[in-house]
C-alpha positions as CSV (number, residue, x, y, z in Angstrom):
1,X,-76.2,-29.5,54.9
2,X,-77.0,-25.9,55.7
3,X,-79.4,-24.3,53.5
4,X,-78.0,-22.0,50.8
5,X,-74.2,-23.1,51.0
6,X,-72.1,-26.1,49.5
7,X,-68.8,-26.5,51.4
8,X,-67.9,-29.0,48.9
9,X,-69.1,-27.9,45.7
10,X,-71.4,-30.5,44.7
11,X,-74.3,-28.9,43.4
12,X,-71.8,-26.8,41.4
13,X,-70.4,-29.7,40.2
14,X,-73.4,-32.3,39.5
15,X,-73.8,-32.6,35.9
16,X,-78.4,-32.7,36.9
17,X,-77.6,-28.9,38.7
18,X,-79.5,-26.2,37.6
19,X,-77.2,-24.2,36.1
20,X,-75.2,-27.2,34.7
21,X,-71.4,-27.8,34.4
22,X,-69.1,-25.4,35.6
23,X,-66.5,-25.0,32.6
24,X,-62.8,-23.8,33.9
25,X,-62.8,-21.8,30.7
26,X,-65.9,-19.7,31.0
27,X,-65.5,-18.3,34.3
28,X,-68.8,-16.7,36.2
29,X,-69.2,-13.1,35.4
30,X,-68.1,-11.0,38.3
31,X,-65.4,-13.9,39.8
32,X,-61.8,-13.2,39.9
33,X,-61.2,-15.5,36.9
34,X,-63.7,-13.6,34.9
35,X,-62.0,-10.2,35.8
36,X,-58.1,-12.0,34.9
37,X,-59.1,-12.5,31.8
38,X,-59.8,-8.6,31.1
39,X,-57.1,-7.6,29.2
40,X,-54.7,-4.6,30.9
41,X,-54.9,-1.0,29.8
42,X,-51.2,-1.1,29.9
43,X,-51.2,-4.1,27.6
44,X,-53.5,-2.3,25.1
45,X,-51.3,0.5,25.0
46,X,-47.9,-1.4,24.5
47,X,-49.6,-3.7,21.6
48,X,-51.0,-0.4,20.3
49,X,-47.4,1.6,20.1
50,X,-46.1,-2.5,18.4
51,X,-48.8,-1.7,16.2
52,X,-47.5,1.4,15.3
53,X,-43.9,1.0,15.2
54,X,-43.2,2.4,18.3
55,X,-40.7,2.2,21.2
56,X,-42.3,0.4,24.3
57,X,-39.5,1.6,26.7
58,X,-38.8,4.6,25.3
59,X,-36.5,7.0,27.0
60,X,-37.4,10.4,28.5
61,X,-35.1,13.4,26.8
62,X,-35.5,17.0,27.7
63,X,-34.5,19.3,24.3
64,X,-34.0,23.3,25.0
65,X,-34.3,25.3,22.6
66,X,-31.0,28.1,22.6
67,X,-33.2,30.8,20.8
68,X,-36.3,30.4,22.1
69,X,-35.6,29.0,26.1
70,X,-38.4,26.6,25.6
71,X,-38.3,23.3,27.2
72,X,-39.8,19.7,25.8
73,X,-40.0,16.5,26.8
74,X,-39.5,14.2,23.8
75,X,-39.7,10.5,23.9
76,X,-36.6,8.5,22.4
77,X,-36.3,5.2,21.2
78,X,-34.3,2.9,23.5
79,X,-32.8,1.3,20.6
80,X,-32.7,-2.1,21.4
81,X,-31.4,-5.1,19.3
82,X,-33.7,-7.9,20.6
83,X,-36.9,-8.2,20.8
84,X,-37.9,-9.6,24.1
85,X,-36.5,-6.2,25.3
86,X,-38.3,-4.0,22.8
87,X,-40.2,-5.5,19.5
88,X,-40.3,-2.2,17.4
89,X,-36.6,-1.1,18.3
90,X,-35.2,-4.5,17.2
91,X,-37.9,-5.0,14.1
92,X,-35.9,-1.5,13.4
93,X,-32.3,-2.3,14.0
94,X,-33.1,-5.6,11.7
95,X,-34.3,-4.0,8.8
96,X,-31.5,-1.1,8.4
97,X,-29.0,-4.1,8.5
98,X,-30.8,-5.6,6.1
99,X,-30.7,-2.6,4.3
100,X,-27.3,-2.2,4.7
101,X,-26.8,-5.9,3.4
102,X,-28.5,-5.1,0.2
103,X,-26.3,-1.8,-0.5
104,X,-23.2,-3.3,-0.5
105,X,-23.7,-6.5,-2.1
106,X,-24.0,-5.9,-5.9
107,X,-21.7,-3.0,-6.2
108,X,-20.3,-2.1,-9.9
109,X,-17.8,0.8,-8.7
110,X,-15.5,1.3,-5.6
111,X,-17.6,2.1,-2.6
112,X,-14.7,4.3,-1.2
113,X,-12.6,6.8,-3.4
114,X,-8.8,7.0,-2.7
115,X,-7.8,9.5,-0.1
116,X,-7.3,13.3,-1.9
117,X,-3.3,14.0,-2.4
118,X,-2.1,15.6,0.5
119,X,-1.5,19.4,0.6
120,X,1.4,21.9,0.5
121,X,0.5,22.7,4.1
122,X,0.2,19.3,5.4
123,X,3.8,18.1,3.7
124,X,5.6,21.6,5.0
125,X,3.9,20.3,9.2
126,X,5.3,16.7,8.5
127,X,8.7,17.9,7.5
128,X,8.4,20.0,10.8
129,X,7.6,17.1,12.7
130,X,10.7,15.0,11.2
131,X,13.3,17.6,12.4
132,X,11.3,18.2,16.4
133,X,11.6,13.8,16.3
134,X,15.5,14.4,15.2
135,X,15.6,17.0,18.1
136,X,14.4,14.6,20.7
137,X,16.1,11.4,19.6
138,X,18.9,13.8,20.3
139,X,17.9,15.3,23.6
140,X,17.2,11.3,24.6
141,X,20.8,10.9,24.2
142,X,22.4,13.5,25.6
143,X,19.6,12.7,28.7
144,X,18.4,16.4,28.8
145,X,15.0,16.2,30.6
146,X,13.9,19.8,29.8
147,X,14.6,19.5,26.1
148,X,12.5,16.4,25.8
149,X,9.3,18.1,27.4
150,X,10.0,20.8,25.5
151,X,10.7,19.0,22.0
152,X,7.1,16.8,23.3
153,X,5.1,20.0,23.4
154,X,6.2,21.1,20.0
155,X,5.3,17.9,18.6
156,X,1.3,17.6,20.1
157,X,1.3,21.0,18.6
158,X,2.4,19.9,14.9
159,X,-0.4,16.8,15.7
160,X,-2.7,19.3,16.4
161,X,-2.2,21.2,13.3
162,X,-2.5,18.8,11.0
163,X,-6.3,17.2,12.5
164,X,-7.2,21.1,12.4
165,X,-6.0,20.4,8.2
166,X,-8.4,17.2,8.1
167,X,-5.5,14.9,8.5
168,X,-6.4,11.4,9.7
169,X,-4.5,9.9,12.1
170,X,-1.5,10.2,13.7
171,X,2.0,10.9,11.9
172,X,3.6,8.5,14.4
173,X,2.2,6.6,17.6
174,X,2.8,8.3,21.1
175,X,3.4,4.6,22.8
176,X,7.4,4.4,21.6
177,X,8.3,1.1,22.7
178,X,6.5,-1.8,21.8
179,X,6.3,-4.9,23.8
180,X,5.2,-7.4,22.3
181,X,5.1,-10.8,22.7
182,X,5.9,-12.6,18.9
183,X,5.6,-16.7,18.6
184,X,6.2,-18.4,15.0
185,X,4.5,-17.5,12.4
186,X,5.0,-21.1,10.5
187,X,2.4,-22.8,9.5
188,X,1.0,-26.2,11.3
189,X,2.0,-29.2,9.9
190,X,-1.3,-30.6,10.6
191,X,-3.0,-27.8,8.3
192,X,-2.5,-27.3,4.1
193,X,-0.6,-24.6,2.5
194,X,-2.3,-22.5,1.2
195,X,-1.6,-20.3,-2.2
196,X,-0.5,-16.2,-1.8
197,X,-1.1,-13.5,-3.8
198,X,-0.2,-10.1,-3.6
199,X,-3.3,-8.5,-2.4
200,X,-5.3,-6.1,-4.9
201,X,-6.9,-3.3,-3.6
202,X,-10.4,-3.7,-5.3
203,X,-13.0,-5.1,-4.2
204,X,-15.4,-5.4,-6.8
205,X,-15.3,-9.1,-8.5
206,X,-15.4,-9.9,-11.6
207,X,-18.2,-9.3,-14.5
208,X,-18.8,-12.4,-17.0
209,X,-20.7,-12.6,-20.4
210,X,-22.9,-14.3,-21.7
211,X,-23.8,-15.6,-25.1
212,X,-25.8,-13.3,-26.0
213,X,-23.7,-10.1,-25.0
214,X,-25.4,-9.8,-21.4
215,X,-22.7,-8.8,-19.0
216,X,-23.4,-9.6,-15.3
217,X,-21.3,-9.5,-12.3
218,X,-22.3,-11.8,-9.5
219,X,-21.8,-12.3,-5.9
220,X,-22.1,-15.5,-3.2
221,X,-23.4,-16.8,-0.1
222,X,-21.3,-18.6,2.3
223,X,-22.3,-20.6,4.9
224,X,-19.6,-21.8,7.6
225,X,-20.0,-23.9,10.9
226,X,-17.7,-25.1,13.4
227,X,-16.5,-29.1,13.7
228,X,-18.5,-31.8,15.3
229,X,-18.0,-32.4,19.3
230,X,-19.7,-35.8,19.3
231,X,-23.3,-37.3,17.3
232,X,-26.3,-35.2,17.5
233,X,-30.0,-36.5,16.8
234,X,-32.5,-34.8,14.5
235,X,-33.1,-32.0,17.8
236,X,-29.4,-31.2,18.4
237,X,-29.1,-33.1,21.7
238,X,-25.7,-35.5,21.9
239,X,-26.4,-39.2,21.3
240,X,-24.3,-40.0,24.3
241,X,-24.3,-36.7,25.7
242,X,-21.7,-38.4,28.7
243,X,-19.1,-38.3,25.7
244,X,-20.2,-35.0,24.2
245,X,-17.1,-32.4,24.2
246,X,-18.9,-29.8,25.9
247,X,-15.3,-28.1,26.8
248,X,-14.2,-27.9,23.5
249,X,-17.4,-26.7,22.1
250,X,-17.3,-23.9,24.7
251,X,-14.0,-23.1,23.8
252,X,-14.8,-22.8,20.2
253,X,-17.9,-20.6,20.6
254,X,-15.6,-18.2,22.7
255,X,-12.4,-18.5,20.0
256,X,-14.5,-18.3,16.8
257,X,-14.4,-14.4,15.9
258,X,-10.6,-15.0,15.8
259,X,-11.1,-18.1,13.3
260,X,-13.5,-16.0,11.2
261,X,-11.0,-12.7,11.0
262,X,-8.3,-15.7,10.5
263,X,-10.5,-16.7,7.5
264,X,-11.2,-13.7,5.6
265,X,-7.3,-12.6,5.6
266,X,-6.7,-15.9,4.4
267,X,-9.3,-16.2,1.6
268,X,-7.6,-12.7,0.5
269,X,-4.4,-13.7,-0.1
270,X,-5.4,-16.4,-1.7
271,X,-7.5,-14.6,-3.9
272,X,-5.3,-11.8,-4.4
273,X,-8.2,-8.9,-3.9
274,X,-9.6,-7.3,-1.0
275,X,-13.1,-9.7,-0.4
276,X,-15.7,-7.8,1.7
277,X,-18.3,-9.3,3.1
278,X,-21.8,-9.2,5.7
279,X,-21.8,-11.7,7.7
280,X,-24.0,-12.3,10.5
281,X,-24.1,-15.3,13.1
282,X,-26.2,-17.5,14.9
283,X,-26.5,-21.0,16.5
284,X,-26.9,-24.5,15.0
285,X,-29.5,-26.8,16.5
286,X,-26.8,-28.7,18.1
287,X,-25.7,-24.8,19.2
288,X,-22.5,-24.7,17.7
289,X,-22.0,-21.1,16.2
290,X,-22.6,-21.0,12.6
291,X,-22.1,-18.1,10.3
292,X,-23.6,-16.7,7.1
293,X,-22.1,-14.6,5.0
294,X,-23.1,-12.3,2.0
295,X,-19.7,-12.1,-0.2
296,X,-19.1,-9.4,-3.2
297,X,-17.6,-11.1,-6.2
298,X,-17.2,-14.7,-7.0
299,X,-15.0,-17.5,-6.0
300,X,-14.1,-21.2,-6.7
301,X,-16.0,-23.7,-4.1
302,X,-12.9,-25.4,-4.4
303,X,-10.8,-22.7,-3.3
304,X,-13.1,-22.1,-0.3
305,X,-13.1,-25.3,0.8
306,X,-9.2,-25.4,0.7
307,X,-9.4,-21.6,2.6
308,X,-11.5,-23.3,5.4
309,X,-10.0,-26.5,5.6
310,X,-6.5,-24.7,5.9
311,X,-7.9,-21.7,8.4
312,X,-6.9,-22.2,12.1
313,X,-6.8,-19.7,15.3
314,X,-4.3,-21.1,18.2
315,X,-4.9,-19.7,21.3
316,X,-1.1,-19.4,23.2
317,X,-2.5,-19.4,27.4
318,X,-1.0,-20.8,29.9
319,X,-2.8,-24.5,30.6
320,X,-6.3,-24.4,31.6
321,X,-7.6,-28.3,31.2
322,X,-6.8,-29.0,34.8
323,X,-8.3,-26.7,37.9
324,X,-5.8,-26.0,40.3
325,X,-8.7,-25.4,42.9
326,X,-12.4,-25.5,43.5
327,X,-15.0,-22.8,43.2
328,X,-15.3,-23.4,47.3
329,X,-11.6,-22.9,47.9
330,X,-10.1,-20.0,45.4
331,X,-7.0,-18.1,45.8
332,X,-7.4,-15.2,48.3
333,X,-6.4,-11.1,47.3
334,X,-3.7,-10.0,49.1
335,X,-4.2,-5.8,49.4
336,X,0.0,-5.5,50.2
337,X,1.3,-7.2,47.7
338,X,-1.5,-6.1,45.0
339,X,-2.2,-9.7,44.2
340,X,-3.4,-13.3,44.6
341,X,-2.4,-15.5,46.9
342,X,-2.5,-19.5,48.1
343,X,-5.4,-19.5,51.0
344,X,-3.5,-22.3,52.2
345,X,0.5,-21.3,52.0
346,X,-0.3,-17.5,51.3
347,X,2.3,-17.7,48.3
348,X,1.9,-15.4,45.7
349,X,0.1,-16.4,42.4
350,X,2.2,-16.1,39.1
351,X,0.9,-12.7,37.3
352,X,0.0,-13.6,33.6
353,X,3.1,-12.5,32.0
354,X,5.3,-14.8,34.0
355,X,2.6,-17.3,33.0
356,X,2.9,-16.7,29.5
357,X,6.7,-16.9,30.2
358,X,6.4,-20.5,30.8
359,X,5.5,-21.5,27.3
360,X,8.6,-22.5,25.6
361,X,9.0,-22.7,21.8
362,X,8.3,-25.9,22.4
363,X,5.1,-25.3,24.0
364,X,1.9,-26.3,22.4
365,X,-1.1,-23.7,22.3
366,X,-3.5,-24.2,24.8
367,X,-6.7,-24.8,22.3
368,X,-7.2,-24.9,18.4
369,X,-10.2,-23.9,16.8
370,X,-11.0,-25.1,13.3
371,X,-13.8,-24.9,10.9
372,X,-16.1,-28.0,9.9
373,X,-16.4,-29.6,6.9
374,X,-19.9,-28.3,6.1
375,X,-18.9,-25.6,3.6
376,X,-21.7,-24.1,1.3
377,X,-21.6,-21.3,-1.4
378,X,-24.1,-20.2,-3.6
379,X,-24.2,-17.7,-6.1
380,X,-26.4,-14.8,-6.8
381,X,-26.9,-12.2,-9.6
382,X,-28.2,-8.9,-8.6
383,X,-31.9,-9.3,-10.6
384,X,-32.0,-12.4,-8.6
385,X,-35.6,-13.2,-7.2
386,X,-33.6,-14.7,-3.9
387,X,-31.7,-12.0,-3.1
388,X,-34.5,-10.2,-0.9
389,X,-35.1,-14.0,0.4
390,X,-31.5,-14.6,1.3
391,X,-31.4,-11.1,3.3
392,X,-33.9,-12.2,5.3
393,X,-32.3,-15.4,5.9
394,X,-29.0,-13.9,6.9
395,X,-30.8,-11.6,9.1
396,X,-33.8,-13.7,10.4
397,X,-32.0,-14.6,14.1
398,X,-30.9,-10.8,15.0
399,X,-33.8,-10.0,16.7
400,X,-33.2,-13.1,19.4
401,X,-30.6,-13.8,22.1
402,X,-28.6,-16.9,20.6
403,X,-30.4,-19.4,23.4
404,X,-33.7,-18.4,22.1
405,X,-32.9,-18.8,18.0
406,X,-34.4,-22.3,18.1
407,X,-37.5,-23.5,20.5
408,X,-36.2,-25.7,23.4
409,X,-39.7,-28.3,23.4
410,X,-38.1,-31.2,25.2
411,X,-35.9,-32.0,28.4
412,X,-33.3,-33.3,26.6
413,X,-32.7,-30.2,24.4
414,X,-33.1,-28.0,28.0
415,X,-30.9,-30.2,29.5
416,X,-28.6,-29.7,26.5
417,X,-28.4,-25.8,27.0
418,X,-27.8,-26.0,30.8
419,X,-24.3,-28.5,30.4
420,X,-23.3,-25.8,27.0
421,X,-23.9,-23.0,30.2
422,X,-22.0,-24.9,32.6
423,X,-19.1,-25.3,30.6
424,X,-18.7,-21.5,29.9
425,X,-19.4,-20.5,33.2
426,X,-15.6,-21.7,34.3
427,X,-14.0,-21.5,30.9
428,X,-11.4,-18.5,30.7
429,X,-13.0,-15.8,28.4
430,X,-9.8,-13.6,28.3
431,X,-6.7,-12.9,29.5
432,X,-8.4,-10.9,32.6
433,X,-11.2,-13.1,33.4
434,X,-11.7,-14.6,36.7
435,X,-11.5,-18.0,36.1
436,X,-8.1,-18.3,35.7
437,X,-7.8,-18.3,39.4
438,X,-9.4,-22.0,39.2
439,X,-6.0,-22.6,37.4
440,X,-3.7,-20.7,39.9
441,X,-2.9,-17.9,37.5
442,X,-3.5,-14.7,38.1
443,X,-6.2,-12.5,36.0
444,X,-4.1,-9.6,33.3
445,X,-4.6,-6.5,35.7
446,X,-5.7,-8.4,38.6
447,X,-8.1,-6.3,41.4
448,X,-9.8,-7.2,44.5
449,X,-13.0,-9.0,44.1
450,X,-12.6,-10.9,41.4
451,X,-14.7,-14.4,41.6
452,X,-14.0,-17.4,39.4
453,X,-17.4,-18.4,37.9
454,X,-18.9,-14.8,38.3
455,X,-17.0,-13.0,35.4
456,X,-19.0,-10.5,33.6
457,X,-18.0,-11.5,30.2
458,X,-20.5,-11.4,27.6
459,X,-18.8,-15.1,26.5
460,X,-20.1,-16.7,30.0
461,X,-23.9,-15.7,29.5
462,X,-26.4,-18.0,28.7
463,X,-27.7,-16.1,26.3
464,X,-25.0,-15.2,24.1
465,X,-23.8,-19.4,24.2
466,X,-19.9,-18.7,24.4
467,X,-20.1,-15.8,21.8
468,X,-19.3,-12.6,23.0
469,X,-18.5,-11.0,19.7
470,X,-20.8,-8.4,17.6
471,X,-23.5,-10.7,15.8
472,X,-23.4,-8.8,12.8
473,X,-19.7,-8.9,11.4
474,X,-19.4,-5.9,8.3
475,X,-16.1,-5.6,5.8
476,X,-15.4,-2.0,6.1
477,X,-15.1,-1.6,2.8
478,X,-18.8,-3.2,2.0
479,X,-20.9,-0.4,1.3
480,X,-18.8,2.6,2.1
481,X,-20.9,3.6,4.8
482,X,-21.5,3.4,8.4
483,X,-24.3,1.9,9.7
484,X,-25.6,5.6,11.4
485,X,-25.0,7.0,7.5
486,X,-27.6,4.6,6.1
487,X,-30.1,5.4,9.1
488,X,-29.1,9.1,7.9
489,X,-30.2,8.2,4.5
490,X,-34.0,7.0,5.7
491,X,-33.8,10.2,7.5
492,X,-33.2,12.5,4.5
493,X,-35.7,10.4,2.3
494,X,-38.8,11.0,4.6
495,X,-37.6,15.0,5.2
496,X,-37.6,15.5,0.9
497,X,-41.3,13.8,0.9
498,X,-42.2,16.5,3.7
499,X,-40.3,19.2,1.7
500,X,-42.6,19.6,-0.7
501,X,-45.7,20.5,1.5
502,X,-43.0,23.1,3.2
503,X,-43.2,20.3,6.2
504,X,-39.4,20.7,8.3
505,X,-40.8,19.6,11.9
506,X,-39.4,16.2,12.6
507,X,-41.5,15.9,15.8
508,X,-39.1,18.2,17.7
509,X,-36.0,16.7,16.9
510,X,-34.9,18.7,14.1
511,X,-32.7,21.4,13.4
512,X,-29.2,21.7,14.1
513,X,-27.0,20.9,17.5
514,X,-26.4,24.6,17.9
515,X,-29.7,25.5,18.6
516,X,-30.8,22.7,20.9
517,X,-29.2,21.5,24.4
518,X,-30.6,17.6,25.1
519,X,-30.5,16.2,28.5
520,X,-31.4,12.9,29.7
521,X,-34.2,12.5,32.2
522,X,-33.4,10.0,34.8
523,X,-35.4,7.6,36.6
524,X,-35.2,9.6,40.0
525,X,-35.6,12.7,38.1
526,X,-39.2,14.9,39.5
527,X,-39.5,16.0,35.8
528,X,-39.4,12.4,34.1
529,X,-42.7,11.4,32.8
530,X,-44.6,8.6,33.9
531,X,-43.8,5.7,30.7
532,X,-47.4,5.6,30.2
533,X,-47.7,9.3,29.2
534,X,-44.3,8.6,26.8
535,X,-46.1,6.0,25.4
536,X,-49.2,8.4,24.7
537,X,-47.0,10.9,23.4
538,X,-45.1,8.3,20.9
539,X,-48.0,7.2,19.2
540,X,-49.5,10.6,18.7
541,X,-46.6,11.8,17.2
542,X,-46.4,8.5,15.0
543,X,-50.1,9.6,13.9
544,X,-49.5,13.0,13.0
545,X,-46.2,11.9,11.3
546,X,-47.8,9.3,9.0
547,X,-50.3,11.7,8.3
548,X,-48.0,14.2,6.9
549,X,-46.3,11.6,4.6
550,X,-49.1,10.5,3.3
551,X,-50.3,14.0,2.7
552,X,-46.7,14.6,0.9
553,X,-46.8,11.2,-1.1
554,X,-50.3,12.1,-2.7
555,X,-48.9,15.3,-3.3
556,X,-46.2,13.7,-5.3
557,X,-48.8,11.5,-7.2
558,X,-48.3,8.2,-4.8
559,X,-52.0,8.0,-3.2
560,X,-51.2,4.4,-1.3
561,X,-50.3,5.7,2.5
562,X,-47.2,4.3,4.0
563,X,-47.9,1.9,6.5
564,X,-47.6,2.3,9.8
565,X,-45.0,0.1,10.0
566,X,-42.6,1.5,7.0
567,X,-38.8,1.2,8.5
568,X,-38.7,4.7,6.7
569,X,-41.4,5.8,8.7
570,X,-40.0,4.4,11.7
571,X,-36.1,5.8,11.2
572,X,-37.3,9.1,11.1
573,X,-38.7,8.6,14.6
């Protein structure tokens, strides 16, 4: 052996060398496993701006001011809902639902007040617009071209008119005709009646009183899951996962905001007043969607069992258990005839509405989703010590991707995830996704491209698991406001702490549209910022921020300082 060298590490590795044992975790100083283990000045600064409640990928907006011709760079939260795109955004979207939970759920009064008697003006337009429809139903008679344009003017003018008088909506629909295709609106036989009410239009339930003259009023929590496709174990993974219904779980995930609107309008009339609700959904081990739901007012178990166990959604498409052809051989798009065609016979592809023309009155629907038999309600008062705890409950999966809600920690449970991702990836999503060219129909608005097992539907993603739906599903009559008004509402709580050291500077952002123009800086823009430097700017501005409401709350005799993670705080930004 040469002096001075060790090809084969021995003396390195001798447990009698010198220097001893070489231990993997306490690399030499100076090597390159000593210098990987330095942490990243990037990575400081991003677990700095977490720290602080700040955006990590926050976007580059230039604000000019209209009086002034000054130009700024701000950065702007990228607003994200999950956080394995942006912690603070979706730590931030999560807590003004939450607060937005919590606002609706005890109410004692009518979150919305009836709509103000209309005026002299607005009655004198309609009457207008009910002789200029006479007129045209006329000129559509006599088939006088000129006089309908002319009578159609006349009326977007009257429209016009009465938005300009803060009339909602439209007196009557431009679209005239309505096609629409109408199937039987009788009941299964297979499903329970159900009792109907005339619908009331409060929505506040009912107060009760106690013994000793204490009136409270309280509300539920309603937990609702879909119905077993086959035995699970303690992880979720199928006992025989051969003879797991993988298709009909898929088809359930991507049919179950239907069941759930099906639900509510059923537990309504069967109630007899206008339930609202905030529900919010996420995945069962097993991955079957499950959904919790915070309900104002009280009902019978009983009479939500019955609602669920009567609730249905049938899906009438044309037959989609049996592929027509493979993913290697798929029906070709024929630019002359606007279409899809046979690769083999080049014969035209039915369009969906002559598919849909198929199904007889006979017909059955192509897939029914029901609910399962675990059904849970619990109630809660408003002084409850579990409200805050079931908030965070109902909200507790928002910030994931519906994969990632429970930790996958064994092959079986991957392997569980990968056939659930299969099964979507060819299931028809909607009437325009691509797979239905596996099935020889063609797509609703069919267009050149188009590649079964490659539609872009949220429903076919891995990460949503069949559910392409809003995760967060809100009554609109739950708190009386939309979720931008309650985000206005942190807003104006941190501007009247400022007000009274005379603070009004909301880090640039403030003051009205009028007097500011804001652009977006693109990626390719020469004037973007480097997102380091955004990053810098952020958290300086959080500083000075915090610092100013803490000034202002000591002024108004609260010494404690907010936190530097206060969703207040962090709404303002």
């Amino acid at each position: 052996m040469t002096h001075g060298t060790d090809p084969a590490g021995l003396l390195s590795a001798h447990p009698d060398s010198p220097t001893g044992p070489v231990s993997s975790t306490d690399p030499a100083a100076g090597s390159r496993a000593a210098r990987l283990r330095l942490p990243l000045a990037r990575q400081i600064l991003e677990a700095v701006a977490v720290d602080n409640g700040v955006c990590i990928r926050p976007l580059a907006m230039r604000r000019i001011d209209l009086t002034t011709g000054e130009t700024e760079t701000i950065p702007v939260p990228c607003g994200a809902t999950l956080a394995s795109k942006c912690p603070p955004c979706a730590d931030r979207a999560r807590k003004l639902r939450m607060a937005q939970c919590k606002a609706g759920w005890h109410l004692d009064d009518e979150p919305l007040p009836d709509p103000d008697p209309p005026t002299d003006d607005a009655k004198t337009l309609v009457r207008l617009r009910a002789d200029l429809e006479a007129v045209r139903v006329d000129a559509v008679t006599s088939h006088n071209v000129e006089q309908i344009t002319e009578a159609d003017d006349l009326i977007s003018q009257v429209d016009a008119a009465l938005t300009d008088l803060g009339v909602r909506g439209t007196t009557a629909p431009e679209a005239r005709e309505r096609p629409r295709r109408t199937r039987s609106t009788r009941r299964r036989q297979d499903a329970p009646d159900l009792p109907r009410l005339p619908v009331d239009r409060r929505t506040v339930g009912r107060t009760f009183t106690a013994a000793d003259g204490t009136v409270w009023r309280p509300s539920m929590f309603l937990t609702l899951t879909c119905d077993s496709y086959g035995r699970v174990n303690g992880d979720g993974t199928p006992v025989d996962p051969d003879g797991y219904d993988y298709r009909r779980a898929a088809r359930d995930a991507i049919h179950f905001p239907k069941l759930v609107d099906r639900f509510w309008q059923n537990l309504r009339r069967a109630v007899g007043w206008d339930v609202q609700y905030f529900a919010a959904l996420e995945p069962q081990r097993r991955l079957a969607p499950h959904l919790h739901a915070a309900m104002r007012g009280t009902i019978p178990r009983v009479l939500l069992r019955q609602v669920a166990a009567a609730t249905y959604h049938q899906v009438w498409w044309p037959a989609c258990d049996r592929p027509v052809y493979t993913p290697g051989q798929l029906p070709v798009w024929d630019e002359r005839a606007g279409g899809y065609t046979d690769p083999d016979t080049g014969a035209p592809l039915p369009t969906w509405d002559a598919a849909l023309d198929t199904l007889g009155d006979d017909a059955e629907p192509a897939h029914v989703v029901r609910f399962g038999v675990q059904v849970r309600a619990d109630g809660v008062t408003a002084n409850n010590a579990t409200t805050g705890r079931l908030i965070g409950y109902l909200t507790k999966y928002l910030t994931k991707s519906l994969d990632a809600c429970h930790t996958m920690t064994s092959d079986a449970q991957r392997t569980h995830v990968d056939r659930l991702a299969d099964a979507l990836r060819y299931e028809p999503c909607s009437p325009t996704c691509a797979n239905w060219l596996l099935y020889g129909v063609q797509p609703k608005n069919p267009r050149a491209g188009l590649v079964s097992g490659r539609c872009r539907g949220k429903a076919h993603r891995r990460e949503t698991l069949g559910f392409g739906g809003r995760r967060v599903l809100v009554s609109r009559k739950w708190s009386g406001k939309t979720l931008a008004d309650h985000k206005e509402d942190r807003k104006v709580w941190v501007r009247q702490q400022l007000a009274v050291l005379g603070h009004t500077d909301t880090g640039g952002q403030g003051g009205g549209a009028d007097r500011a123009v804001w652009q977006l800086l693109r990626p390719g823009d020469p004037a973007t910022p480097r997102r380091e430097h955004l990053l810098l700017r952020a958290v300086a501005d959080r500083h000075r921020w915090r610092a100013q409401l803490d000034a202002a709350r000591a002024a108004r005799g609260h010494p404690d300082p907010v936190s530097a993670t206060d969703p207040l705080l962090r709404d303002a930004a």
